[in-house]
Steps between C-alpha positions, in 0.01 A plus 500: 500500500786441248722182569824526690669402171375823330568674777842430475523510113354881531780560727783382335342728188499799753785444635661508072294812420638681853943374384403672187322838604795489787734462213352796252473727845860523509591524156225753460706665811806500353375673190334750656816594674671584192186659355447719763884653507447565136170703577679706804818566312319635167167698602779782630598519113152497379391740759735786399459467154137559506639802756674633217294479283251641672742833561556526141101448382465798766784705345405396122077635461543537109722144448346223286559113475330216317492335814355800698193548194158501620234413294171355461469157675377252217628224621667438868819235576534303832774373562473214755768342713440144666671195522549175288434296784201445757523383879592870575172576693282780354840698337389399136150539620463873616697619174235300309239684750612847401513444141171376474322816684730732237408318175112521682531860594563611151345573203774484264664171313768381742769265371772315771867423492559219734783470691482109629277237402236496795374853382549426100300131602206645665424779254548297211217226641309797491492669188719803551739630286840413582739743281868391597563259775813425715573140646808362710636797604658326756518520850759824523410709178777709390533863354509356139230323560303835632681732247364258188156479675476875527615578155237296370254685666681850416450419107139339581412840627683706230329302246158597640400137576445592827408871641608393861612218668492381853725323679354218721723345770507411864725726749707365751498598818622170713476149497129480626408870369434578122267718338372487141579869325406657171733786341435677235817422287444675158453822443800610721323731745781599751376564870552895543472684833587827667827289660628458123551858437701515807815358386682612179771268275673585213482265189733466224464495251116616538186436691346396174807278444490337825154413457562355164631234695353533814165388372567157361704475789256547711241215329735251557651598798072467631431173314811334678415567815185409419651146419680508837212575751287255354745164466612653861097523603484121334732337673405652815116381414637163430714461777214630784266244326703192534597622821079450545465206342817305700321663866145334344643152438639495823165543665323291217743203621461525892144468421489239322747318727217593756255308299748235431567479899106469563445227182791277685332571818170403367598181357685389801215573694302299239704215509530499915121524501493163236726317757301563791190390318636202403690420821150548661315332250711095554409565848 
């Protein structure tokens, strides 16, 4: 059994791990606040433009973009979103996950644009290619940052380094629900459906001219709220997993002021037992 002195030495440490997972808990909180109102008030934006531009894809059979171009795969682009910090619980993890199984379910090259430095650190240790890579973002990305992430990928596209590209990122749902997602960000392949056809707009100056712009838009609209559900899904990781940690030091330290309790009981009992020998023993 350990002494009482490193009994108490391991729970003075405990007790200055459990002021500091406390501490990142709220700030991890308070982020996540902010985060998540930035989420709710733009997926209504991103939402309707990919409405629209569904109606118009469904209106427009014989239109034709660079960004809409299929061809032949020869080489696919993932784009993976995780975070430039750990302690987050399995957030940076599952992303990692996912990417894995797609580079192993395909036969064609694969090259990665990494959007925080857990992602671009793993794959790198390993071999893989990184092609463009993305650190300190920050904790509440911003359009420009999105708009100049998804232009980069726009001209990687139209410059035929990559035939498609993936988008990589964790979705948030709440605090202590995410869920790792792939979307399938370039070619442009608009969701159509017998409810599109229903509803008719007028666009000036033209379809084709509306989706001209609509397009591009639509890419960066998609990346940034990529970049929002996943620093909303991190800090929500975070926060739920120093919210674990603080509830584990608090039962690592009653034990161990269990087992300090029984030690000081021990040796008193020890040291009555001596007395009584030796009281009997000058008898």
């Amino acid at each position: 059994m350990a002494s009482m002195r490193d009994i108490r030495r391991r729970i003075k440490s405990i007790k200055s791990t459990q002021q500091i997972t406390k501490a990142m808990k709220m700030v991890a909180a308070a982020k996540l606040r902010r985060a998540q109102e930035s989420v709710v008030s733009s997926r209504p934006y991103s939402e309707k433009v990919q409405d629209v531009l569904g109606r118009l894809a469904a209106s427009t059979k014989d239109y034709s973009h660079p960004l809409m171009e299929q061809r032949e795969v020869k080489k696919v682009g993932l784009v993976i979103l995780t975070g430039d910090r750990g302690l987050c619980g399995g957030y940076n993890a599952n992303i990692i996950r996912m990417t894995e199984h797609m580079i192993a379910g395909t036969d064609k090259p694969v090259g990665l644009v990494a959007v925080g430095r857990r992602g671009r650190d793993y794959f790198r240790r390993r071999g893989i290619e990184i092609t463009e890579e993305y650190i300190n973002i920050g904790d509440n990305p911003t359009y420009i940052q999105g708009k100049e992430l998804a232009k980069r990928l726009m001209v990687l596209y139209s410059e035929g380094m990559f035939d498609e590209i993936y988008i990589l990122y964790t979705k948030f749902k709440s605090a202590m629900s995410m869920m790792p997602k792939t979307l399938k960000l370039l070619p442009v392949q608009p969701e159509e459906g017998e409810e599109i056809k229903e509803v008719e707009y007028i666009y000036e100056p033209s379809q084709a001219g509306v989706m001209n712009v609509l397009l591009p838009s639509y890419v960066e609209t998609t990346v940034y709220q990529a970049l929002l559900e996943s620093k909303a899904s991190e800090h929500g990781a975070r926060m739920t997993a120093m919210s674990s940690a603080t509830d584990n030091a608090v039962e690592i330290i009653d034990k161990l002021n269990l087992t300090l309790n029984r030690a000081r009981q021990a040796a008193i009992t020890t040291e009555i037992s001596e007395i009584v020998s030796g009281a009997a023993a000058l008898q």
